[in-house]
Every structure is written in C-alpha cells, then in structure tokens.
N, C-alpha and C positions, 0 to 999 in steps of 0.2 A: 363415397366422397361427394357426390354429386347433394344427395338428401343432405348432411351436413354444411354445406357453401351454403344451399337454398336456406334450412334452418336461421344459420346466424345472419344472413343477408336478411328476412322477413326481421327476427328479431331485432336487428338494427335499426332497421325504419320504425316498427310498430313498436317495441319494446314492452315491458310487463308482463311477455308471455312463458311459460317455463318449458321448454320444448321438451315433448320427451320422446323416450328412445323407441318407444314403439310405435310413436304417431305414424298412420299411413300415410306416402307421399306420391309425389308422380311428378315425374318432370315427361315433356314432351319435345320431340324437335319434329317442327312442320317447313315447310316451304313450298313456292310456287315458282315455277321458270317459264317465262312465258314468251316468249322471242317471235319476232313477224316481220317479214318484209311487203312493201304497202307500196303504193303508185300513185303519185298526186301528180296532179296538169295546174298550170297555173300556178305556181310557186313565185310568190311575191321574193325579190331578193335583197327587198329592204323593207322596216314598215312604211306604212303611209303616210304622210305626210297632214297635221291635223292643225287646226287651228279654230280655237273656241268650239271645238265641238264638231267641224264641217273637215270634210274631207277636201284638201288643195291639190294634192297630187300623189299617186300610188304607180309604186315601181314594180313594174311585170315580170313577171320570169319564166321560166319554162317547164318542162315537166321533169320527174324528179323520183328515180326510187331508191329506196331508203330501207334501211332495217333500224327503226323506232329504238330510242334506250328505253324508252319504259314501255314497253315490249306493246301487246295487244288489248286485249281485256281485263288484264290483272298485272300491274306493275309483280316484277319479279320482287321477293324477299326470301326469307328464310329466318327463322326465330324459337324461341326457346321458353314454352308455357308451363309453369308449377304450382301445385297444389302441396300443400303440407294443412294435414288433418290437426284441428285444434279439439275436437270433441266438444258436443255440446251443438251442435250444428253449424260451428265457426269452422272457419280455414282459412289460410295464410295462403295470397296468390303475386305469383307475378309474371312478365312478359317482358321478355327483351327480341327486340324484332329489330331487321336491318335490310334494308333494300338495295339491288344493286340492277345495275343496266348489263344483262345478257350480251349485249351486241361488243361492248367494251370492255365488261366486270369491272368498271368504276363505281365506285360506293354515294348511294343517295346522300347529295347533299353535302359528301367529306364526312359524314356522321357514322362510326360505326353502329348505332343503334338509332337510325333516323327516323322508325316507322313510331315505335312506342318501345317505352323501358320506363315499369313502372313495378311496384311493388303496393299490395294492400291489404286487406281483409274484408273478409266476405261471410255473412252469415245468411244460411240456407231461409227465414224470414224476411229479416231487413234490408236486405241486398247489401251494397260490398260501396269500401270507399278506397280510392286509389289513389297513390301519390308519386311523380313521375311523368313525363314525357304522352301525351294521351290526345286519341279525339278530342274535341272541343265537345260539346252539349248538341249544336246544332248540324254537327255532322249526325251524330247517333241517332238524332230524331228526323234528319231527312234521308238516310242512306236508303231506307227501306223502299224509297219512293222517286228513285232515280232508275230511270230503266236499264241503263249499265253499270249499276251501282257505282258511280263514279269513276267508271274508268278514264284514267287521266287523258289516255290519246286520243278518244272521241267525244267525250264529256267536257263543256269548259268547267271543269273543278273551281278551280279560282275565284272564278267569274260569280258559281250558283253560292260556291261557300263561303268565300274570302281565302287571303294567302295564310289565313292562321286558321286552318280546318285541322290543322296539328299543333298543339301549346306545349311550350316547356313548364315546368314547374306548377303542376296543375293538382291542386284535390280536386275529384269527382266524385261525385255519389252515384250509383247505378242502380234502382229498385225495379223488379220487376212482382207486380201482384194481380195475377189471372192475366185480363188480356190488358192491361196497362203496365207501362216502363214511363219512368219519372227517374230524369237525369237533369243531375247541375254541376257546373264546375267554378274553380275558381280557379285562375294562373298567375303566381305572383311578379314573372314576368315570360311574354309569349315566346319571343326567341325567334320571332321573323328580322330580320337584320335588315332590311332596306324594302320599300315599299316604290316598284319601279327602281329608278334611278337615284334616290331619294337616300342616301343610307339612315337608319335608326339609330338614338343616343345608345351607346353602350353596346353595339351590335344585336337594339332588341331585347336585353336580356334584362332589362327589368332590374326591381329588388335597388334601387338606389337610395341612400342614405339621405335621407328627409325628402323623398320626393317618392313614395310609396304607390302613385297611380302612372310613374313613368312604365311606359309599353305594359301594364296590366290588362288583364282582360276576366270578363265570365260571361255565363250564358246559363240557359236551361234548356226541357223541352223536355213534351209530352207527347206521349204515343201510344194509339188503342189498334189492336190488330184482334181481330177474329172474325170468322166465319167466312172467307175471303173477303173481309171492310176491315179497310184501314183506312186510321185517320193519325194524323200529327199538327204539331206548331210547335216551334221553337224560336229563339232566341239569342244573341251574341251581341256582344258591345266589347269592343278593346280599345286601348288610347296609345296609338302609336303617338312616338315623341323624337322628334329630331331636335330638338332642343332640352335638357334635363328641366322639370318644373314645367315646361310648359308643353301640356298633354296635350293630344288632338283625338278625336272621338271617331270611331266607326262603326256605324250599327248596324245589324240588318235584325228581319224576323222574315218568316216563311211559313206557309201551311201548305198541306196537301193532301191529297184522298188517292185511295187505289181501290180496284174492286176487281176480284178475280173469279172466273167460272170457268170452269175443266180446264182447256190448257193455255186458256187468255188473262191476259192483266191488264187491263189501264190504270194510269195514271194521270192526274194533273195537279199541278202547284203554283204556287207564287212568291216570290222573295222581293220584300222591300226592302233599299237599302241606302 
C-alpha cells in the first residue's frame, strides 16, 4: 500500500512516468526527540525598548528554568523519506517531515508537515529537482559551516539566515559533482506571513494574480568540501509585500571557510545583508 500511495503521489507531481510493478522502492520513517531543560539568569521580561537603533530602556528579570519547545541541539521532528526506482539511473523522491515541541507535543508552526513536504526527481548524474516546501539555497550552502548546524536554541537562525530559511512552493535543483554541490531554487511564494509585527499581503503566500513578485523569493549557492577544506558562498533575495504590487526587497549573501584536522574544525564566515 504504502509503494502504491508513493507511486501515484510522485506521478502526480512529475507526471510522464509509467510506474511499474516491479520498480524497487523504499519508504523510510526517521525521527529525533530532543527535549532539555536549561537555566538562564537574567531573563529580560519584556523587550527593550529601541529607538532609531539605540537602546532607551531594557526591562530586567530574574533567573528562569525552563524546558525549551524546540528542545536542545536538534529541534524535535519525525518524517517520512521515499525512493521509487525509475531505471536508467532516475528515481522518484520525496519527504514529508513535521516538527513538534517535546515539552508540549504542539505541532511546528500549526503545520502538519512544517519541516519540508516536497516531492521530485533525481538522477544519479544530474542531481535531482524538487518541488514543495524546502531549504532555501542559502541554507544548504551555509549549514555545513555553522558550528551547531543551526541549532535553533543557541544559534540565532533567523538572524544568520532570515525568517525564510524554509519556502513554500519552491523548485530547487540539488547537483552534487565530486567535491562540489550547486544549488538554486525558486519559491513562487515564501509563506512567511508577517515579518515582526508587520503582517504579509495574503499571509505570505505569494502567487497573486497580476502581481507575480508579491512575497517571491530565490537564491543559489555553491559549495566545495574536501580533504577537510571547505568553502561556500551563497545567496537569497525575496520581496516581502504588505501591500499587493508593491514588493519590498531582502537580500543577503554569505561566504565561509572551514578547515578540519583529527578531531578539530574551525570555521569562519560573513553574511551581508
């Protein structure tokens, strides 16, 4: 049953392909539950108070422990990865992934599938193009070079990637040849729904009728890794729009290097934005 759902689900999206009965398949179910309780002093019990940039006044608080939603090192999820063999060195891939907070088991976001839910194809040459819910491009090409791979509770995620380090409705391309990976996407809209306090035309979602760059976004990004030398740079521009027609621009780019010997890494990088 399972081979069968996956089958007509790839076929739906990609369409042209003629499934057949013997093709090898694989579905997977993975997950990570990652739960902690942590101890902070000094717990502000409002933000600060800002004006043009300067700080006026910041409210104090006391110390504070806590058991984190999005747990410790690894936001909790749990998700569902398949392959359906096309022969020829093609295959039909997808991922439906879905995060939730351990401490509560409230679902990321209200989304039942908030991590990624995408479906594509993949050839063992060319690399593989995906359409669906995904990384952005400049996530992909800086994760390698984050030293907690982006862990959301000690990482400012946001901050290094933007609130749109995950797009809705995105093609991506994923090549990897020897020790280079070349990724790009496009989102025809991101699906972040308010920026701060701010809310987005349409809730973010893009795809409006004569206004085709409302809340759109792309990027790219390139990445060389071998003999413990890695290098990257990448790239992202989206157009949040509180107003339909009238787009607003956010760009950033980043590079960075890492270099590893026995059981050390550094790294260092930069994001303009």
């Amino acid at each position: 049953m399972k081979k069968t759902i996956f089958a007509l689900a790839a076929l739906g999206a990609l369409g042209g392909f003629s499934a057949a009965a013997q093709a090898q398949s694989s579905v997977t179910l993975y997950g990570v539950v990652d739960s902690s309780v942590e101890y902070v002093n000094r717990v502000a019990s409002a933000q600060p108070t800002v004006v043009n940039g300067q700080p006026v006044s910041a409210t104090t608080g006391g110390s504070r422990v806590s058991m984190p939603t999005l747990g410790g090192l690894s936001p909790s999820r749990w998700g569902l990865r398949g392959t359906e063999d096309l022969g020829s060195g093609n295959s039909a891939i997808f991922v439906l992934e879905s995060g939730f907070g351990p401490d509560t088991g409230v679902m990321q976001s209200s989304r039942l599938f908030g991590r990624q839910a995408f479906v594509g194809l993949q050839n063992s040459t060319y690399g593989k193009v995906m359409l669906g819910r995904q990384y952005t491009s400049f996530f992909e090409g800086m994760a390698n070079f984050a030293p907690m791979r982006f862990a959301t509770t000690y990482e400012p995620v946001a901050w290094q990637l933007g609130t749109n380090y995950r797009e809705d409705n995105v093609v991506k391309y994923v090549g990897v040849f020897g020790p280079l990976q070349a990724v790009a996407h496009y989102s025809f809209g991101v699906g972040v729904p308010a920026i701060g306090a701010q809310p987005l035309a349409n809730g973010g979602a893009g795809e409006t009728p004569g206004a085709f760059r409302d809340n759109n976004g792309y990027g790219a990004s390139l990445t060389y890794l071998s003999n413990g030398f890695g290098a990257t740079i990448a790239y992202d521009q989206w157009h949040p729009t509180v107003t339909s027609g009238q787009q607003g621009n956010s760009r950033k780019a980043g590079a960075a290097l890492s270099y590893t010997t026995g059981p050390f890494k550094a790294m260092a990088g930069y994001r303009w934005a």
